[in-house]
C-alpha positions as CSV (number, residue, x, y, z in Angstrom):
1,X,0.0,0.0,0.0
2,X,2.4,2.7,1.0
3,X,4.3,1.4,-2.5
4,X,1.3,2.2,-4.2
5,X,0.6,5.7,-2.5
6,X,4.6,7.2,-3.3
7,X,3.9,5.9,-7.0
8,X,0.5,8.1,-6.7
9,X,2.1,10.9,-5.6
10,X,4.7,10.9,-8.0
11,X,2.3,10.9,-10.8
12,X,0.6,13.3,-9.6
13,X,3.4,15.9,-9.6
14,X,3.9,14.8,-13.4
15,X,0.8,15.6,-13.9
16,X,0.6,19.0,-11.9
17,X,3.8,20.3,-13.6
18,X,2.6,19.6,-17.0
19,X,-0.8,21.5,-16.8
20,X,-2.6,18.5,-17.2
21,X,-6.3,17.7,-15.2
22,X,-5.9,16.6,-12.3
23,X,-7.6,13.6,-10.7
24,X,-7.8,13.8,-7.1
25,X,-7.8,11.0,-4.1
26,X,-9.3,11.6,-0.6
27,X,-6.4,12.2,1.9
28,X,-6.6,10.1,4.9
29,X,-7.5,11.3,8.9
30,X,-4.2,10.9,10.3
31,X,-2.2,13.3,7.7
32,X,-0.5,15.9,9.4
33,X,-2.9,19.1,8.7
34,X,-1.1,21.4,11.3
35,X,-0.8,23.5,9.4
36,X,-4.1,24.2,8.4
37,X,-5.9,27.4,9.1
38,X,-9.6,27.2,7.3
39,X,-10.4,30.6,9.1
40,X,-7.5,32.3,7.9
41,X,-7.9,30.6,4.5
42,X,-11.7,30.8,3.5
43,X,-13.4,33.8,2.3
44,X,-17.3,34.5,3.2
45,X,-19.6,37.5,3.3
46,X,-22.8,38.4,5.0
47,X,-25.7,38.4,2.7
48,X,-24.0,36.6,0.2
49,X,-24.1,32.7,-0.8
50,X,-20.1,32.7,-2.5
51,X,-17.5,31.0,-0.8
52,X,-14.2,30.9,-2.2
53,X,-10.6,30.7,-0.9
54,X,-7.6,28.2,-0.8
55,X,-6.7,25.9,2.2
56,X,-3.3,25.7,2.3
57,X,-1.4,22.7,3.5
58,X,2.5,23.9,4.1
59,X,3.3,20.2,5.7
60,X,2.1,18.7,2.3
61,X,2.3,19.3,-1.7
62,X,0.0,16.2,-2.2
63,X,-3.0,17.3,-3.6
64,X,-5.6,15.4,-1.5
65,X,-9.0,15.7,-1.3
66,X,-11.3,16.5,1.3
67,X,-15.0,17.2,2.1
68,X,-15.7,20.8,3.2
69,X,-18.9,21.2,5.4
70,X,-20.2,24.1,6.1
71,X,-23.2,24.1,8.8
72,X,-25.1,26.6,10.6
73,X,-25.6,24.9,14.0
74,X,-27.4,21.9,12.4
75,X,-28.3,23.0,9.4
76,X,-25.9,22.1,5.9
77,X,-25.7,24.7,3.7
78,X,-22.1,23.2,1.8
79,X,-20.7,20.0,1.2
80,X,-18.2,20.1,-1.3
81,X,-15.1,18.0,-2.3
82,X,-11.8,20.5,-2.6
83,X,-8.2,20.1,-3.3
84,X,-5.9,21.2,-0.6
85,X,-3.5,23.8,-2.0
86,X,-5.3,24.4,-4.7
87,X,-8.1,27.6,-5.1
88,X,-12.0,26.9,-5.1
89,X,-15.4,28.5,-5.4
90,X,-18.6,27.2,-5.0
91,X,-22.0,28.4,-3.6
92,X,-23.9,27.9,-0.4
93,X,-27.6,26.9,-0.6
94,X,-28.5,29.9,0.8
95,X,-27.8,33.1,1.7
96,X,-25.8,33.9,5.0
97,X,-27.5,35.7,7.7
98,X,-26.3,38.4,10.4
99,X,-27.5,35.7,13.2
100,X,-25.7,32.5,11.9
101,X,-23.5,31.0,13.6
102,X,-21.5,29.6,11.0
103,X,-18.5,26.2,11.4
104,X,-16.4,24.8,8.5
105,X,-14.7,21.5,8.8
106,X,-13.1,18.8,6.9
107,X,-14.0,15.4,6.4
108,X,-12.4,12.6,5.1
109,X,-14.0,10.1,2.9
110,X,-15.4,8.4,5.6
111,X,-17.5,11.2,6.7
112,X,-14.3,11.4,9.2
113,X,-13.7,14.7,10.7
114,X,-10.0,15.1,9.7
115,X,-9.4,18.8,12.0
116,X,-11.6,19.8,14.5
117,X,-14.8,22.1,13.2
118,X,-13.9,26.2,13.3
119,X,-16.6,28.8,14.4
120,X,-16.0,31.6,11.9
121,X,-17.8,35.1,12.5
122,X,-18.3,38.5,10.5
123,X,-15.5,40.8,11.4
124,X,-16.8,43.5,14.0
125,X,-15.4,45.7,16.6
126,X,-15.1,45.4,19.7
127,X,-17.9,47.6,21.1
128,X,-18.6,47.9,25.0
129,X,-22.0,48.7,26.6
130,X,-23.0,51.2,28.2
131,X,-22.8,50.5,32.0
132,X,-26.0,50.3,33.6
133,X,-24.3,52.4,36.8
134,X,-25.1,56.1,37.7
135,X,-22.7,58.8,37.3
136,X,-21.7,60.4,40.2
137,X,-21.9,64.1,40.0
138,X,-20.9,67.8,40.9
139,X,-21.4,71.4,40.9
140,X,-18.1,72.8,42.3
141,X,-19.5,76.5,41.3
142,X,-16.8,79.2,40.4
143,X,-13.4,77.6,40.6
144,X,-11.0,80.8,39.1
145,X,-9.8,82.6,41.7
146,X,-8.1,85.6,40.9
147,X,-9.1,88.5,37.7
148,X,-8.2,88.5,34.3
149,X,-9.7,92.3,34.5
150,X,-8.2,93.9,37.2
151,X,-4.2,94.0,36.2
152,X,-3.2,97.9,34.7
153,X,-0.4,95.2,33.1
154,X,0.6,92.4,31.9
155,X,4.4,91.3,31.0
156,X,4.1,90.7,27.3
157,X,6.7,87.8,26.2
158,X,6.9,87.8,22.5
159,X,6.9,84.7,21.1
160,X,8.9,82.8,17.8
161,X,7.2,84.0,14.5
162,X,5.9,80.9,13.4
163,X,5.1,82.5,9.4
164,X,1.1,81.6,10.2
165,X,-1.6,84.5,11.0
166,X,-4.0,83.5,14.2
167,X,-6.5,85.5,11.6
168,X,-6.3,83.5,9.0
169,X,-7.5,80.2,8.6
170,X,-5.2,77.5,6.9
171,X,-6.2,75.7,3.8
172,X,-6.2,71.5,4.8
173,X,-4.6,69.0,2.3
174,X,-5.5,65.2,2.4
175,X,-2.7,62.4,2.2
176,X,-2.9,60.1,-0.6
177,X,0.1,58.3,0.6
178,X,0.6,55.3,3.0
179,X,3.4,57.1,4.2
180,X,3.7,60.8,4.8
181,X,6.8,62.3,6.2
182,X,6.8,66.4,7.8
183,X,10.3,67.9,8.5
184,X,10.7,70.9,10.2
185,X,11.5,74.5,8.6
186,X,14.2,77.0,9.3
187,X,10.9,78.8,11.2
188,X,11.7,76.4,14.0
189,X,13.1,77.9,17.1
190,X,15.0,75.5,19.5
191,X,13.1,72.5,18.3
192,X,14.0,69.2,19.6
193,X,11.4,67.5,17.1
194,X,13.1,67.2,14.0
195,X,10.1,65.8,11.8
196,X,7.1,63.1,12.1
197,X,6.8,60.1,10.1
198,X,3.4,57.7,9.5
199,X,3.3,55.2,12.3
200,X,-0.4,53.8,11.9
201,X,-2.9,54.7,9.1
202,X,-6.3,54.5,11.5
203,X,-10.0,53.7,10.3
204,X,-11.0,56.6,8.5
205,X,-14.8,55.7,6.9
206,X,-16.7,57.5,9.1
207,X,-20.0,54.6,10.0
208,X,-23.2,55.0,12.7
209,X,-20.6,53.5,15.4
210,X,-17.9,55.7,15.3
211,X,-17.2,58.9,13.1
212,X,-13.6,57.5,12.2
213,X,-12.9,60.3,9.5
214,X,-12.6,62.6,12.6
215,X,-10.6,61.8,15.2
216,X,-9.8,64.7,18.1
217,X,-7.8,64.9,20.8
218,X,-5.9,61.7,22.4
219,X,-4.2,60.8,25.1
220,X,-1.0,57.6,25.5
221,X,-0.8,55.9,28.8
222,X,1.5,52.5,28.7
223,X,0.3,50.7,26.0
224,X,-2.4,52.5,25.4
225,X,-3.7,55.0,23.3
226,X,-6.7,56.6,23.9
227,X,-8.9,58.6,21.0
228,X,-11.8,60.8,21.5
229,X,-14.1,60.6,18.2
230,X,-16.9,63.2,18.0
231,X,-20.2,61.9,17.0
232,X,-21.2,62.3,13.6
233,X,-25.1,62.1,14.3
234,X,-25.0,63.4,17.9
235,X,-24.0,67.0,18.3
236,X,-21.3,67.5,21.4
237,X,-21.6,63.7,21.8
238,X,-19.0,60.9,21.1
239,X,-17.1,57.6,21.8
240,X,-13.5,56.8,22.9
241,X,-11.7,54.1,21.1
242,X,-8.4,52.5,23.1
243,X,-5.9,51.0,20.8
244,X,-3.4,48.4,22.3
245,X,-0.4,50.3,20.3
246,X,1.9,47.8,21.9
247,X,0.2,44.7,20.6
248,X,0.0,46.3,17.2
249,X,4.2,46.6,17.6
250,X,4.2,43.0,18.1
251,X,2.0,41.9,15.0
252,X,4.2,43.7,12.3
253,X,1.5,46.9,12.3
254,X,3.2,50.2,13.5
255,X,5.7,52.0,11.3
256,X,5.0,48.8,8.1
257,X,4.2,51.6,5.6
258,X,0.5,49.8,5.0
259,X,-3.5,49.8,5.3
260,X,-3.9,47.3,7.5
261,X,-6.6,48.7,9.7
262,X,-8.3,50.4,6.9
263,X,-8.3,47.0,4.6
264,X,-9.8,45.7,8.3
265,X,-12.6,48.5,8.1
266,X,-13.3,47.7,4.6
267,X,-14.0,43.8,6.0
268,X,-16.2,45.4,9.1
269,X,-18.3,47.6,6.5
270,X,-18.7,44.9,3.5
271,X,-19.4,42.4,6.6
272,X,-17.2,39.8,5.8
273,X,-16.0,37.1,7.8
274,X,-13.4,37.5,9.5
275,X,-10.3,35.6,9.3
276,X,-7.5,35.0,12.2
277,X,-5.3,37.3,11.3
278,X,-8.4,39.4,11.4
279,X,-9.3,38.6,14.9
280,X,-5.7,39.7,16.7
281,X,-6.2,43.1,15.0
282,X,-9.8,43.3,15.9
283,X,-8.5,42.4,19.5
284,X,-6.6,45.3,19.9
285,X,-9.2,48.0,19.2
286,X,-11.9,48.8,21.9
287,X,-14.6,51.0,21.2
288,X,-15.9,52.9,23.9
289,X,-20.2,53.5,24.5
290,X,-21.3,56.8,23.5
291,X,-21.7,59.6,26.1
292,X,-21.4,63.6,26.1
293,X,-18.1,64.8,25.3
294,X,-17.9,68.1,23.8
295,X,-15.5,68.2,20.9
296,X,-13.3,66.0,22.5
297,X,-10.4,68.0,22.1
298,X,-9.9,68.9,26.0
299,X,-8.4,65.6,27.4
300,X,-5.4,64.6,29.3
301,X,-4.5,61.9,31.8
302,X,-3.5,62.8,35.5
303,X,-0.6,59.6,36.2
304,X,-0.4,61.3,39.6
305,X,-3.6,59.5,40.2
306,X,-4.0,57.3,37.0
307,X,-7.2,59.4,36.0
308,X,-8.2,60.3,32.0
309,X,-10.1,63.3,32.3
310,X,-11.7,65.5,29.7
311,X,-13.4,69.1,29.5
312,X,-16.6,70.1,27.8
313,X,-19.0,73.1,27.5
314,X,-22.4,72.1,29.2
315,X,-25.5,72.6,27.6
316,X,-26.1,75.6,30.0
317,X,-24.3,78.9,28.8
318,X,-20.5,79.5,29.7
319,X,-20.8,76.0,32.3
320,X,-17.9,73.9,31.4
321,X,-17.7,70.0,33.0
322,X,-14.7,68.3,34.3
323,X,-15.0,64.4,33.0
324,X,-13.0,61.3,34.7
325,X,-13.6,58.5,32.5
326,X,-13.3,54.8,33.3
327,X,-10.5,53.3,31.8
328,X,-12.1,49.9,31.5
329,X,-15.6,51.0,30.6
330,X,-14.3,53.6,28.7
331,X,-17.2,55.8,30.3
332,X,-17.9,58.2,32.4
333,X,-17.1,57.8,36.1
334,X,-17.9,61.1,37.2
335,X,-18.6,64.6,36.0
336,X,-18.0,68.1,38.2
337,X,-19.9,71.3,36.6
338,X,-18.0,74.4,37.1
339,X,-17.8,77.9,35.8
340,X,-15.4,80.8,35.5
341,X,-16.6,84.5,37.2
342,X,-13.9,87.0,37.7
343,X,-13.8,87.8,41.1
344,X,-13.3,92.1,40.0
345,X,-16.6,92.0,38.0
346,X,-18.6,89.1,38.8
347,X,-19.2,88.1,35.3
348,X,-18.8,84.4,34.2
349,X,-17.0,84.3,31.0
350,X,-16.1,81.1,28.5
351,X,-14.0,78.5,29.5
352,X,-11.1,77.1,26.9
353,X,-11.5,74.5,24.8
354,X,-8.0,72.8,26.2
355,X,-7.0,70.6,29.3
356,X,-3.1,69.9,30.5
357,X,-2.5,67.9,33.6
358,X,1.3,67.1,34.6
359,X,2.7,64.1,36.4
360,X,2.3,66.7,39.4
361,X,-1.2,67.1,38.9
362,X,-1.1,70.7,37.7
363,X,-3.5,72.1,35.5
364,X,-3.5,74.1,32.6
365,X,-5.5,75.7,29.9
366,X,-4.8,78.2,27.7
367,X,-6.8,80.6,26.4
368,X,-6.4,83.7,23.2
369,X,-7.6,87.1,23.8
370,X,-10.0,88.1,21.2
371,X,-11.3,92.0,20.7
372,X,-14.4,91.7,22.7
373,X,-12.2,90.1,25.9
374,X,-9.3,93.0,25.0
375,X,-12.3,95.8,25.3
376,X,-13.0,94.2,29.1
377,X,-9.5,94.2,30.7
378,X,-7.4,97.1,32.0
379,X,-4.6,96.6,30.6
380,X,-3.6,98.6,27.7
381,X,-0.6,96.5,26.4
382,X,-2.3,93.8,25.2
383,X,-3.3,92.8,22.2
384,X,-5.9,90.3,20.2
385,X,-3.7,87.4,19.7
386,X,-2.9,87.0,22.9
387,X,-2.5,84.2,24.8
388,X,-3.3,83.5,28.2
389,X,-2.6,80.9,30.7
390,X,-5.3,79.4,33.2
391,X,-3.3,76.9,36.0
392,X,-4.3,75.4,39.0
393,X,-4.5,72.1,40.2
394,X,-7.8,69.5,41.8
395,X,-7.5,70.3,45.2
396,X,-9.6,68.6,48.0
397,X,-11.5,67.3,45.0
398,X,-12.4,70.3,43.8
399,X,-10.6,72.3,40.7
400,X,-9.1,75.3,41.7
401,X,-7.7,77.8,38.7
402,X,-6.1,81.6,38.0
403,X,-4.8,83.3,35.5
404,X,-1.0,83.9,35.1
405,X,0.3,87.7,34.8
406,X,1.9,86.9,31.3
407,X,0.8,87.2,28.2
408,X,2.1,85.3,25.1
409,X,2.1,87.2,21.9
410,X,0.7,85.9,19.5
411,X,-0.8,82.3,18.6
412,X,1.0,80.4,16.6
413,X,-1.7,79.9,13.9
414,X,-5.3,80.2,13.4
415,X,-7.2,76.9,15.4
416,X,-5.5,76.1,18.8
417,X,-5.8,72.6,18.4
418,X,-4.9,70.5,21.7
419,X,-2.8,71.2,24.8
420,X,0.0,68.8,25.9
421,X,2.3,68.6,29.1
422,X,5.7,67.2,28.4
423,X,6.6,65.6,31.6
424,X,10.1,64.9,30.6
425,X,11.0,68.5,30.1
426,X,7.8,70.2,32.3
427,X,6.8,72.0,29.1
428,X,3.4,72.7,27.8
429,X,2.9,72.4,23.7
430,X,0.2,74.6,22.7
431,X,-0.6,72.6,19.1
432,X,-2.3,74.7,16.0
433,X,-2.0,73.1,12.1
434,X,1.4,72.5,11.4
435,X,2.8,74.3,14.3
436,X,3.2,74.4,18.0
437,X,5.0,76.5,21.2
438,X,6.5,74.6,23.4
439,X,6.6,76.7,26.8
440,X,8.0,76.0,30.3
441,X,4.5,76.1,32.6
442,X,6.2,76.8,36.1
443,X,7.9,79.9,34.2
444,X,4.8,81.3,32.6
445,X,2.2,80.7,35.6
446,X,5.2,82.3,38.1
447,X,5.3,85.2,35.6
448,X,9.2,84.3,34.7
449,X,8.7,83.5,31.2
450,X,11.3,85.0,28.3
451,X,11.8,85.2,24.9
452,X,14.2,82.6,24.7
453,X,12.5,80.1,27.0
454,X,9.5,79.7,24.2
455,X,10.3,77.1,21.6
456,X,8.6,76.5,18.3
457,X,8.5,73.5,15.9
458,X,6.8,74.1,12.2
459,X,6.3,71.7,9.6
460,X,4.8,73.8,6.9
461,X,5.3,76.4,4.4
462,X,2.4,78.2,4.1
463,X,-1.2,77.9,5.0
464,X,-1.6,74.3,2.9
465,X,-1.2,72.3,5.7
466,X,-2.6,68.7,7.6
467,X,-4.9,69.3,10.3
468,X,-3.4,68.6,13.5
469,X,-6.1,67.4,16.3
470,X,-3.9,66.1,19.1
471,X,-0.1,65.5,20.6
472,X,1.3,63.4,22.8
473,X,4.4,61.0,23.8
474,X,4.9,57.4,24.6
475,X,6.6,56.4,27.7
476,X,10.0,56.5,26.3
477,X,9.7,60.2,25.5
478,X,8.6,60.0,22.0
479,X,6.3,62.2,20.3
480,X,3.1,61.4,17.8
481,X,0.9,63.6,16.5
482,X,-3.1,62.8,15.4
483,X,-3.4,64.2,12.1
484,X,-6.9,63.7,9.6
485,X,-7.6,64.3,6.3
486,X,-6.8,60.6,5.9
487,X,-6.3,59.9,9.9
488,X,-3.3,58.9,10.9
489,X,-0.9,58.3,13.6
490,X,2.8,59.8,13.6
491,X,5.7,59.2,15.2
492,X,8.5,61.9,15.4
493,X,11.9,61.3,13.7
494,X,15.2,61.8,15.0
């Protein structure tokens, strides 16, 4: 017999390398089918009755035959004879449905199973629900402490010209490029980042779950980073989504120059099934349930206390909220209403649309002084342009805020994007498009700032820029960047 079966097999390779049909023989139960993966290697759809693919046997060239069964629990919708290594088609008696729950398998000739059946499933995310828990909340009242009014002066530090106008807005490009490298201009001022580089190309097909074409401002913490996405249908409303950066290190995805999460949204849209290597990327993307957020620019994480918090306008008038978000539920944990009245005038006035917290726990927002704020304050040296810096720290449980006496002139470019501590170097980056200051926040909130303590980075030429939604570093000291029109992750060169 085993004569017999090497004389086979030799014929058929003759045959095979001369093109000829090929006539094939059922392979037996005990063959080695490690190898084998008929979820990585079979292709099916939602809604559709193809099935196609190629099982691949690496331990084997023999082309032998087996039975392919497809059920849905007890119900057969395929059994078809098919060549391992070689490609097949065929059609399912019906239609596949979003509630099947769908196994493959191979038989032998015997009606044998020859590998254990494989649940196969369409390729989703990973969505959380909404905890059923209450929120615990807040109203800590006025927390700023001092006046933005009252001063006859402020010191006036005149920051790097960065060639962008805070009164003009910039005109945003899209990539068309899996990999899109910025390097710095001869605007840059003491600039320590020398460029930025495509790490990972993110989802960017904006759906009903998550409006991927626009992510906002983000946060890393050890593995993690964190993504605030601003609902497309919900106004001030959105989701976070948590990607496991350092599992996506580990399966070949950061800094490979490819699509592979977008080929992945393509398979979540088009609701095909998903295939292994589908699963471990599926696995390291969590998507948060949707709650009130505000833009979703204003978010930074306390490691002091190992808290993500976020700030948002309220539905009321000038009311901002302080967020702490779950890190597991990816949720709200608590929220703390709060509003800024000048302690010289009484008036409330409009919060920023920023949020820095340090290592330390310090706060910081910054603010720009626009003509109708400029008509309010004493002080005749400043100017529209300006910007001003909110610190404090959560004291007691309770935010406490002022304004520093120093004013920095002028905004680096039109949009103030997102507001980052650098813990390494106790530095705050004030981000617009294409452009940020890099500032030291004990200097400016002590009133000690200079000229030459502000730094600059720019990566653009003129107003035809990326947008720029968020910044941030890793844990090693390395900074990304969020950047849409075709969202992205980048990494800075060195």
């Amino acid at each position: 017999m085993i004569i017999y079966k090497k004389i086979y097999l030799i014929v058929i390779a003759i045959i095979m390398s001369s093109g000829l049909t090929l006539q094939t023989v059922y392979g037996e139960t005990n063959q080695n089918l490690i190898s084998v993966n008929l979820k990585q290697d079979i292709q099916l759809k939602t809604g559709s009755d193809e099935i196609k693919g190629t099982i691949n046997n690496s331990q084997s060239v023999a082309a032998d035959a087996y039975t392919l069964v497809v059920k849905n629990k007890q119900e057969t919708l395929l059994k078809k004879i098919i060549v391992l290594n070689q490609p097949f088609e065929a059609q399912l008696s019906r239609k596949l449905k979003t509630q099947d729950q769908i196994t493959i398998q191979l038989e032998d000739q015997s009606g044998t199973p020859a590998i254990d059946a494989v649940e196969i499933a369409p390729t989703k995310w990973h969505v959380l629900n909404k905890p059923t828990n209450k929120i615990k909340t807040s109203n800590w009242g006025n927390v700023f402490k001092n006046s933005r009014i009252a001063p006859k002066k402020y010191q006036v530090v005149q920051a790097p010209k960065t060639g962008l106008s805070y009164l003009k807005k910039p005109h945003y490009i899209a990539s068309r490029r899996a990999v899109t490298t910025f390097k710095e201009t001869d605007r840059s001022v003491n600039n320590t980042i020398k460029g930025y580089q495509t790490a990972l190309l993110l989802p960017t097909q904006s759906t009903d779950l998550v409006n991927w074409q626009l992510p906002q401002g983000s946060v890393m913490h050890n593995q993690y980073l964190y993504v605030m996405y601003e609902s497309q249908e919900h106004k001030s409303y959105g989701r976070i989504v948590r990607y496991d950066i350092d599992r996506l290190k580990q399966l070949g995805i950061w800094q490979n120059g490819q699509d592979n999460l977008r080929q992945l949204e393509q398979k979540v849209n088009q609701h095909n099934f998903a295939t292994t290597t589908d699963e471990q990327l599926l696995q390291t993307i969590l998507v948060g349930p949707e709650f009130y957020m505000g833009h979703g620019q204003a978010v930074s994480f306390n490691k002091k206390y190992n808290q993500l918090w976020l700030v948002s306008l309220t539905k009321k008038s000038r009311q901002q909220q302080l967020t702490q978000v779950d890190l597991n539920k990816l949720y709200p944990k608590e929220r703390h209403k709060f509003i800024f009245k000048d302690t010289k005038n009484k008036q409330s006035f409009h919060g920023e649309h920023n949020l820095s917290i340090d290592d330390q726990g310090n706060v910081a927002m910054i603010g720009m002084i626009s003509d109708k704020t400029k008509k309010q304050l004493a002080a005749k040296n400043v100017q529209a342009g300006d910007l001003m810096l909110y610190h404090g720290y959560i004291h007691n449980g309770r935010l406490q805020m002022a304004i520093a006496n120093t004013v920095v002139r002028q905004k680096p470019g039109y949009f103030g994007q997102f507001l980052a501590a650098k813990n390494q170097t106790k530095q705050l980056f004030y981000l617009s498009d294409g452009v940020y200051y890099a500032l030291p926040a004990d200097k400016w909130a002590e009133g000690t700032l200079k000229q030459a303590d502000i730094n600059s980075g720019v990566y653009t030429e003129g107003y035809n820029t990326r947008e720029f939604e968020s910044q941030g570093w890793d844990s090693q000291g390395n900074s990304y960047l969020i950047v849409n029109r075709g969202s992205e992750v980048m990494q800075e060169t060195k």
